[in-house]
ROMAR-743412 format. One line per 8 residues: their letters; for each residue z, y, x of C-alpha. Coordinates in steps of 0.25 Angstrom, whole numbers. Example, Ala and Ser with C-alpha at 12.3 -4.5 7.8 and 13.67 -1.06 7.14 Angstrom:
BEGIN
as> 31 -18 49  29 -4 55
END
This chain:
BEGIN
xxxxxxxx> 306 393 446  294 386 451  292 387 465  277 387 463  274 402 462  282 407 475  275 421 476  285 432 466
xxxxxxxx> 272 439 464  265 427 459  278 423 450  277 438 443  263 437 441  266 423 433  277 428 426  268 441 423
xxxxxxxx> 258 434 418  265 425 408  272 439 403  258 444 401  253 431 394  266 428 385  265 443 379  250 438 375
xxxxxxxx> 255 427 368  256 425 352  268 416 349  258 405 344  252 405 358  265 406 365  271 392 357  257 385 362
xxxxxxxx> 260 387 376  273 379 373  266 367 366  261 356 375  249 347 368  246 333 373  231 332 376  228 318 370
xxxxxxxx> 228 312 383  214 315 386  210 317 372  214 333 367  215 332 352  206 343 344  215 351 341  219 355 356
xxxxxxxx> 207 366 359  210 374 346  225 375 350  222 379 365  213 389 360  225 394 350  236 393 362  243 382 355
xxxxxxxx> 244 372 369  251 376 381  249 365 387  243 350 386  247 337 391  240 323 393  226 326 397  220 325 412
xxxxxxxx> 205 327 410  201 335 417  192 340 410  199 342 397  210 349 403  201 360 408  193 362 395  207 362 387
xxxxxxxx> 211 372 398  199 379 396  201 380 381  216 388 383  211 396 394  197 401 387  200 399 373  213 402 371
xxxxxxxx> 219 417 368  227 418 381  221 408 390  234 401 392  231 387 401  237 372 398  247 366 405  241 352 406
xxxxxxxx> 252 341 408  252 326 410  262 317 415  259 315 431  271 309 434  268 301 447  254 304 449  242 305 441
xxxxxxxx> 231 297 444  236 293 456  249 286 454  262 289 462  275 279 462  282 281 449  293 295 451  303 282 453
xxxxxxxx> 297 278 462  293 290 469  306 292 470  310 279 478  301 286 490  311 296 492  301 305 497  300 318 489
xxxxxxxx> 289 322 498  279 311 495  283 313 481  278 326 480  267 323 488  264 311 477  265 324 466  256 332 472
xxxxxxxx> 245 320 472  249 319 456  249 334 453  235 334 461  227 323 454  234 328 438  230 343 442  215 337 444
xxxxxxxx> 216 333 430  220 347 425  234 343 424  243 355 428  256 351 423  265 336 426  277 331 418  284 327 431
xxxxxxxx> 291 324 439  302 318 431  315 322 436  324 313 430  335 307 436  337 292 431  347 283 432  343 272 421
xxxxxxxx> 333 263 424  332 258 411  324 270 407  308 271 409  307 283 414  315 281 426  300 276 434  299 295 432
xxxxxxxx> 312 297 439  314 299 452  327 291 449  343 291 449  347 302 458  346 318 456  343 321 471  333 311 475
xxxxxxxx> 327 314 460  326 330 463  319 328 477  308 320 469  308 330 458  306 341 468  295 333 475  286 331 463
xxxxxxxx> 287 345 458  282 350 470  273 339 470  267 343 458  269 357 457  265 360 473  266 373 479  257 382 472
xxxxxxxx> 259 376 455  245 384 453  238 375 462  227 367 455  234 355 460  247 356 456  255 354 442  267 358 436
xxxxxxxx> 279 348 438  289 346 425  302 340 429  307 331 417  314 328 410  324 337 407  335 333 409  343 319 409
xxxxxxxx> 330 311 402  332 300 413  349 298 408  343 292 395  353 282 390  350 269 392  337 273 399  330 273 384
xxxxxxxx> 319 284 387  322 295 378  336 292 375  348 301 376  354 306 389  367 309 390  371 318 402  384 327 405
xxxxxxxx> 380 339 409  387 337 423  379 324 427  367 333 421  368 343 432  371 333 443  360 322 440  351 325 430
xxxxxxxx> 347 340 432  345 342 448  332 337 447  326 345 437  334 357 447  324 352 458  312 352 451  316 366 445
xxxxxxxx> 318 370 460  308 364 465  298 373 456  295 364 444  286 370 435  290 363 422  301 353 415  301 343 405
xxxxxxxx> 313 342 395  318 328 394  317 321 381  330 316 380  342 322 374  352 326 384  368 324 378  362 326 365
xxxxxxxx> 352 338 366  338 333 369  332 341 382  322 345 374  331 356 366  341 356 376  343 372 380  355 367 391
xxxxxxxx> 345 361 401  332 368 396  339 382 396  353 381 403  347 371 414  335 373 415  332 389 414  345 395 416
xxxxxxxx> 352 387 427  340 385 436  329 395 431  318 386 428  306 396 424  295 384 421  290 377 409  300 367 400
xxxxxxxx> 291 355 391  297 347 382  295 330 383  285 326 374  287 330 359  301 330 364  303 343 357  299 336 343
xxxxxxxx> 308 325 347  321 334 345  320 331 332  320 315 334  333 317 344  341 324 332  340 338 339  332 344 328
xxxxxxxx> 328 342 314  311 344 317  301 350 326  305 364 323  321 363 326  315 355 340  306 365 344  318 376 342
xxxxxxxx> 326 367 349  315 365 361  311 379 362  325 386 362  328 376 372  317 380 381  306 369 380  294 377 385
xxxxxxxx> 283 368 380  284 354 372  278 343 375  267 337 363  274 340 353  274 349 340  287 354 341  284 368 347
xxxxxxxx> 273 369 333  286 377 329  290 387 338  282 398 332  290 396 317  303 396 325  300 409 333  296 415 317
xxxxxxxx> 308 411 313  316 414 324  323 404 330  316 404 343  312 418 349  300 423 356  306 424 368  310 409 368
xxxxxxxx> 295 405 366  291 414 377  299 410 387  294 396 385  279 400 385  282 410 399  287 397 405  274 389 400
xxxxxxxx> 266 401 405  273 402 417  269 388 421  252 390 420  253 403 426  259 396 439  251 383 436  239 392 439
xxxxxxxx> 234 389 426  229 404 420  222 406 433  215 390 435  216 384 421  204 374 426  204 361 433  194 359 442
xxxxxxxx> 196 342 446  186 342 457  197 351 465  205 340 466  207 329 476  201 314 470  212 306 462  219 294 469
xxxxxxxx> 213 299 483  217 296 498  228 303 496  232 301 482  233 285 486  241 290 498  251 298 492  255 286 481
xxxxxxxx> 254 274 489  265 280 500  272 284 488  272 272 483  275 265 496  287 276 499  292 271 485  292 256 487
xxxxxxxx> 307 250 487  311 237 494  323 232 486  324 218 494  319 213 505  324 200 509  323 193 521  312 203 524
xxxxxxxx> 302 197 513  295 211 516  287 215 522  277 206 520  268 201 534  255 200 529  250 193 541  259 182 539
xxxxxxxx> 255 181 524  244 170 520  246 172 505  253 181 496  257 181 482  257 195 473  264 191 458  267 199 447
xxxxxxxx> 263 208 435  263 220 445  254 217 456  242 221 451  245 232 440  237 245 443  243 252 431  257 246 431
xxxxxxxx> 260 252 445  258 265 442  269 266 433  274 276 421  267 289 417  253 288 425  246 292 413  234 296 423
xxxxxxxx> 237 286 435  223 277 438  227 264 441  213 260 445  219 267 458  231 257 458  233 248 471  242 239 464
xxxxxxxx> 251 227 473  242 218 472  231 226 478  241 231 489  243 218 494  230 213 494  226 226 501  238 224 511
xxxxxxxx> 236 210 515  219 209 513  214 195 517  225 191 525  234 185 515  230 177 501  236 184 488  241 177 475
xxxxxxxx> 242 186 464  246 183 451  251 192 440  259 181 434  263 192 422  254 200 414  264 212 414  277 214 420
xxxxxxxx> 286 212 406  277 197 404  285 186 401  273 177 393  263 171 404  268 173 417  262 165 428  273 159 434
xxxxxxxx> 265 146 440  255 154 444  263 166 451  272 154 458  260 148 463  255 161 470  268 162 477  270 148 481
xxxxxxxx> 255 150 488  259 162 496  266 167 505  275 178 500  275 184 484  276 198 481  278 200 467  274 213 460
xxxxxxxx> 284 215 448  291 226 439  287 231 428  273 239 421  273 255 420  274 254 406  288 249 407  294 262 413
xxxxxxxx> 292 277 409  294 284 399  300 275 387  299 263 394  313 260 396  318 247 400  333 239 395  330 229 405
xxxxxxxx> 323 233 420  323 218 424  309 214 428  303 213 414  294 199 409  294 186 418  295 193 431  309 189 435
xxxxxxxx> 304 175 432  290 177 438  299 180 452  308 168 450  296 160 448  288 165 460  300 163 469  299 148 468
xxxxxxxx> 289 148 477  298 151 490  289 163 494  295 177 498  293 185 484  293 201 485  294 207 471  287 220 471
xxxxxxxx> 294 229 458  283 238 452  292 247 441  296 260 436  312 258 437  321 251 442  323 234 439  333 225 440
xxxxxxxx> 328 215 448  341 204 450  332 196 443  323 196 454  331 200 467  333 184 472  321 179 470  313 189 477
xxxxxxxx> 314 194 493  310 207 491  310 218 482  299 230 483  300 241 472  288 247 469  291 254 456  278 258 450
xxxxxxxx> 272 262 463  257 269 459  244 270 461  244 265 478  258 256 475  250 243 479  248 248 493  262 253 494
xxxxxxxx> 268 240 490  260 231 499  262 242 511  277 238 510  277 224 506  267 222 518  276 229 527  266 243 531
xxxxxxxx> 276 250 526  292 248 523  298 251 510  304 267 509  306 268 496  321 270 491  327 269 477  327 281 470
xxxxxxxx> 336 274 459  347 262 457  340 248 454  352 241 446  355 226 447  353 226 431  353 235 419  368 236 414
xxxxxxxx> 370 243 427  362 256 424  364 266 428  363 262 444  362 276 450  369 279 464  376 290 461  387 285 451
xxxxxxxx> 400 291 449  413 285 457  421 282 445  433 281 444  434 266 449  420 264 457  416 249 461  413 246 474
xxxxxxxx> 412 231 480  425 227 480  430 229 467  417 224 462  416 210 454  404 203 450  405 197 436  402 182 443
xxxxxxxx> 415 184 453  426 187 443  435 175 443  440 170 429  449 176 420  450 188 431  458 197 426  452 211 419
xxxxxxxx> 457 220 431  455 210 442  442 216 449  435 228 452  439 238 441  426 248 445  415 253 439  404 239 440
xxxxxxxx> 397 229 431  402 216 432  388 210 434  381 221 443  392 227 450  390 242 455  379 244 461  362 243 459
xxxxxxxx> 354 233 462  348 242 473  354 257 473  347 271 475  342 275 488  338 261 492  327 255 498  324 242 506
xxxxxxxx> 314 244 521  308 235 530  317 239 541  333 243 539  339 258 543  352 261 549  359 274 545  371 279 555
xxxxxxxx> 380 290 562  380 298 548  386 313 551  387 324 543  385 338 550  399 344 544  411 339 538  413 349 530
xxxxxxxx> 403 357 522  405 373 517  398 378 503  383 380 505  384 372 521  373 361 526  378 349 533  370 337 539
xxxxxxxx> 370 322 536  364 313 547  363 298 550  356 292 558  345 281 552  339 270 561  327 260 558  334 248 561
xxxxxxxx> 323 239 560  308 235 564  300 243 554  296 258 554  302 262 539  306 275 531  322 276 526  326 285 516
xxxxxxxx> 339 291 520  348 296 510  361 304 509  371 302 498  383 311 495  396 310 487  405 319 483  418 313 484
xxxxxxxx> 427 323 474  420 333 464  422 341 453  416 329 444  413 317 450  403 314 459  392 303 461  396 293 474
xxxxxxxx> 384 297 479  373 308 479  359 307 486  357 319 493  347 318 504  335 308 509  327 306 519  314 296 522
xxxxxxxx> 315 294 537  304 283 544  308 277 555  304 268 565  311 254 569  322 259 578  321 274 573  333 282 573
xxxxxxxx> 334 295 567  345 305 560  344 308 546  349 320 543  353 327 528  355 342 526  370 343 512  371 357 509
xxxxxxxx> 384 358 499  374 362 488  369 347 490  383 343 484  386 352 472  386 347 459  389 352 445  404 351 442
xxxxxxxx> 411 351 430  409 365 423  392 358 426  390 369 438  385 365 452  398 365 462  400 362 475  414 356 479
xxxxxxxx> 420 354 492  426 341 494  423 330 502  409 322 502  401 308 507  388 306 513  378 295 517  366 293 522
xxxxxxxx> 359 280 520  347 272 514  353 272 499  364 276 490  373 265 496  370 273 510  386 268 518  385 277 529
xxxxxxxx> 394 289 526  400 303 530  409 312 523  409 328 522  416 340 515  411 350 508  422 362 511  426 377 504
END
């Protein structure tokens, strides 16, 4: 099903071949294609040749010399019975050596074309290195904060997460897979790994199969349209059957409803850990279990050291194994592997070049969220500047900013805030910096006198706060997403000085920031930003550019909310302001039934702290005059949604336009609203224009009851707006 190989004759010669190949093949070799080895991170144990040369390795992970990679190649291709080539995998999740916003934040640019653009850079700089084969892009859709590995996803919604899925595989994968520059994608995990209770990594997801299909399964769809070469099972059990052996989504999902032809890899040893989850008694029931589920290749494990006693004996067949090894096979053929097994480095561009640094800083800058602006602390004029004051842990922290997973990122390449600024304003202005924390979770030793007495000597403070990479990704979950250590206190004591104090958040997930919000006058979002996120931050803080980027998930006001997302149920009593009650306002003694009766928390109320979609700029938009082409829409019609969208103020600035839907009465019950389109439109002070969005009725089908995709007549809202809170609206039917 890849879209890589679009010629029928080239397809039949790759399907050929591996025929040709597979009836050469003793079982022994065929089971070595399905084990994938870890490399020892630049250091291949001993024992790797003599099991290449024996066709015991398909595939090997965690090396990026060079070097290395080609004489390990060249030892399969040359030494080896059949000649069969390595998959060479790594983890290039956003970027390589040059580093990309953290997927998250990616995903606040809202601009699938500059993310695919930022995955080409990664697949180009990780195929110098004789990588052929990333695990990415992560495809989750998460709604829980708490958990670590939310800084991989593109966030809380399936739409805005399958257009980023879609991006980064053709990023990655380009439009020729054979191409020395390009690698195969793996869209993981599959599926529901980012519903983990509580947010604990690893931990159980409980999913109907209904909200499965709705939520949790359109993105790895994309991917699969879009040509995705392999996936990743998730780790996680799913409503009591880990993914791992979990035939439903490998074989029913997976291969039989959409006809996914490429490769399947287990998570790391996750095949071995069937037996820790309870599945299976031992290494031999979970590589059963794996394999009859249709995990093509595991992961650095030892599971798979099994599969030729359990052929012997007969509980898997011959047939079982070969189509897991045609599916490997398939892969190198159309990787261009049997015909160029070799990298040769000096055909690549440098690392980190011209246009490596100019693909991540407007990614970066495209990503930056302003969350408050009062009083219009920013921009900052730097011409009227004398002095300035840059605090925090985060300011000058060339690794930190990078974020999770940059196994390869350099961050000798790392502009960091502090450099920003300093670049930004030259000689014209003074800076104080102080670190005041030696990492972002200090509470022994921090500089309050000293970080007080900069601020009190300068004219404005901009504060670089959040948290270090090492508290997000992958087993990094957090209870608490409050600023960790002193720095709630650090702002409190920095503010005495009277100054304007802008809080710059570097972070892989959202925070809770109440602990902050009044004692700062602006808020600039930065999440873990990358390799040029210095320059990005101080293009906006400076005022060369205005903030774009829009929140690709909820922020809530505190953790007992969770989850946060948009797109919630009605309920049977939904809140809305005036039944709502704050637990400060309820007068003694009320009585039980005297207020609100809906679905709240006393203490927080219904909504987030700041909601999906949303994104503060240095000018403000109006949206108007919403139409909608029809009023009523037949089976398999296209109408159009238009608005008009004005900048209404005195600064050039780019909106993201967004339509939401909302199926009023369904055949179950429908989320209040549904992101279905987007739009990045720049427009001049004064510019007008129309913003126009293309509904087919496939657009509104959803899986029903019996868990089939249906399309219902009935009657339907629209908006169009700069959130999920968009308020200008227009209704339409769907007819027979």
């Amino acid at each position: 099903m890849t879209a890589n190989i679009s010629n029928v004759v080239a397809e039949e010669s790759v399907d050929q071949r591996v025929e040709r190949l597979l009836a050469k093949m003793t079982l022994e070799e065929k089971i070595g294609q399905m084990r994938q080895k870890n490399a020892g991170y630049g250091h291949p144990p001993d024992y790797l040749g003599d099991d290449l040369r024996a066709g015991k390795i398909g595939s090997i992970l965690n090396l990026v010399n060079v070097e290395t990679v080609n004489e390990l190649q060249r030892i399969s291709v040359e030494e080896s019975r059949l000649g069969i080539p390595l998959l060479v995998g790594r983890d290039v999740i956003h970027g390589f050596k040059t580093i990309l916003p953290i997927p998250l934040g990616q995903a606040a640019t809202w601009n699938p074309e500059l993310v695919e653009e930022g995955a080409r850079l990664a697949a180009t700089e990780a195929a110098s290195h004789g990588i052929n084969w990333t695990f990415a892009p992560m495809v989750d859709v998460t709604r829980d904060p708490r958990w670590g590995r939310i800084a991989e996803s593109p966030g809380e919604d399936a739409f805005l997460t399958s257009a980023m899925a879609v991006a980064m595989v053709h990023g990655f994968q380009g439009d020729d897979l054979a191409a020395s520059d390009t690698i195969a994608a793996c869209a993981k995990h599959f599926a529901g790994y980012g519903a983990a209770e509580s947010g604990r990594d690893y931990a159980t997801t409980n999913i109907p199969e209904n909200e499965l299909r709705n939520v949790y399964l359109p993105p790895f769809k994309a991917a699969v349209d879009a040509g995705v070469a392999t996936i990743m099972a998730s780790f996680s059990d799913l409503n009591g059957v880990p993914a791992t052996g979990n035939s439903f989504l490998m074989q029913q999902v997976l291969r039989d409803e959409w006809g996914f032809e490429g490769l399947v890899v287990s998570d790391w040893d996750s095949i071995s850990q069937l037996s820790v989850h309870g599945l299976t008694a031992g290494d031999r029931g979970s590589a059963y279990e794996a394999a009859t589920a249709g995990i093509d290749m595991e992961m650095a494990g030892v599971a798979y050291d099994h599969l030729q006693e359990l052929v012997e004996d007969g509980r898997i067949s011959v047939d079982a194994i070969d189509t897991s090894v045609r599916n490997i096979l398939r892969a190198k053929f159309r990787l261009g592997l049997f015909d160029s097994p070799y990298v040769n480095p000096d055909d690549f561009p440098a690392i980190a070049n011209e246009n490596a640094l100019r693909v991540s800083r407007q990614a970066a800058l495209e990503s930056l969220v302003l969350l408050q602006n009062n009083n219009a602390a920013l921009p900052l004029q730097k011409e009227k500047l004398k002095s300035i004051a840059v605090i925090g842990p985060l300011a000058d922290a060339p690794y930190e900013q990078l974020g999770t997973w940059v196994f390869d990122g350099d961050k000798s390449f790392s502009i960091t805030g502090l450099k920003g600024v300093q670049d930004a304003i030259g000689k014209n202005a003074k800076i104080h910096y102080v670190r005041a924390m030696e990492t972002s979770r200090s509470r022994e030793g921090v500089k309050y006198k000293d970080a007080l007495d900069a601020a009190r000597k300068s004219d404005a403070v901009v504060m670089f706060l959040g948290e270090e990479s090492i508290l997000s990704g992958e087993a990094h979950s957090r209870a608490d997403i409050n600023l960790p250590g002193a720095q709630a206190e650090l702002v409190r004591e920095v503010k005495k000085a009277g100054k304007p104090v802008i809080a710059v958040i570097l972070a892989g997930r959202p925070l809770t920031l109440a602990n902050i919000i009044d004692d700062v006058d602006a808020i600039l979002f930065a999440w873990h930003p990358g390799t040029m996120g210095g320059t990005a931050i101080a293009d906006v803080l400076f005022g060369l550019e205005s903030p774009s980027g829009r929140l690709p998930v909820s922020f809530p006001r505190m953790v007992g909310q969770i989850p946060t997302y948009y797109s919630q149920k009605n309920t049977g009593k939904p809140p809305s302001p005036e039944t709502t009650v704050h637990i400060d306002d309820i007068d003694p003694f009320a009585p039980q039934t005297s207020f609100g009766m809906t679905a709240f928390h006393l203490d927080a109320g219904y909504k987030p702290m700041w909601e999906f979609g949303f994104g503060l700029s240095y000018t403000s938009f109006d949206y108007s005059d919403i139409q909608t082409s029809t009023k009523e829409l037949r089976a398999g019609e296209t109408m159009t949604i238009s608005a008009n969208l004005q900048n209404t103020g005195n600064v050039a600035a780019t909106e993201t336009a967004q339509l939401y839907v909302r199926d009023l009465v369904g055949n179950v019950t429908r989320p209040v609203r549904e992101l279905k389109g987007f739009k990045r439109v720049r427009l001049e002070p004064g510019e007008k224009t129309r913003v126009e969005f293309q509904l087919n009725t496939a657009d509104l089908a959803f899986f029903g009851r019996d868990n089939t995709l249906i399309s219902e007549p009935g009657d339907f809202h629209v908006w169009i707006g700069g959130s999920s809170e968009a308020e200008l609206t227009a209704a339409f039917r769907v007819v027979e």
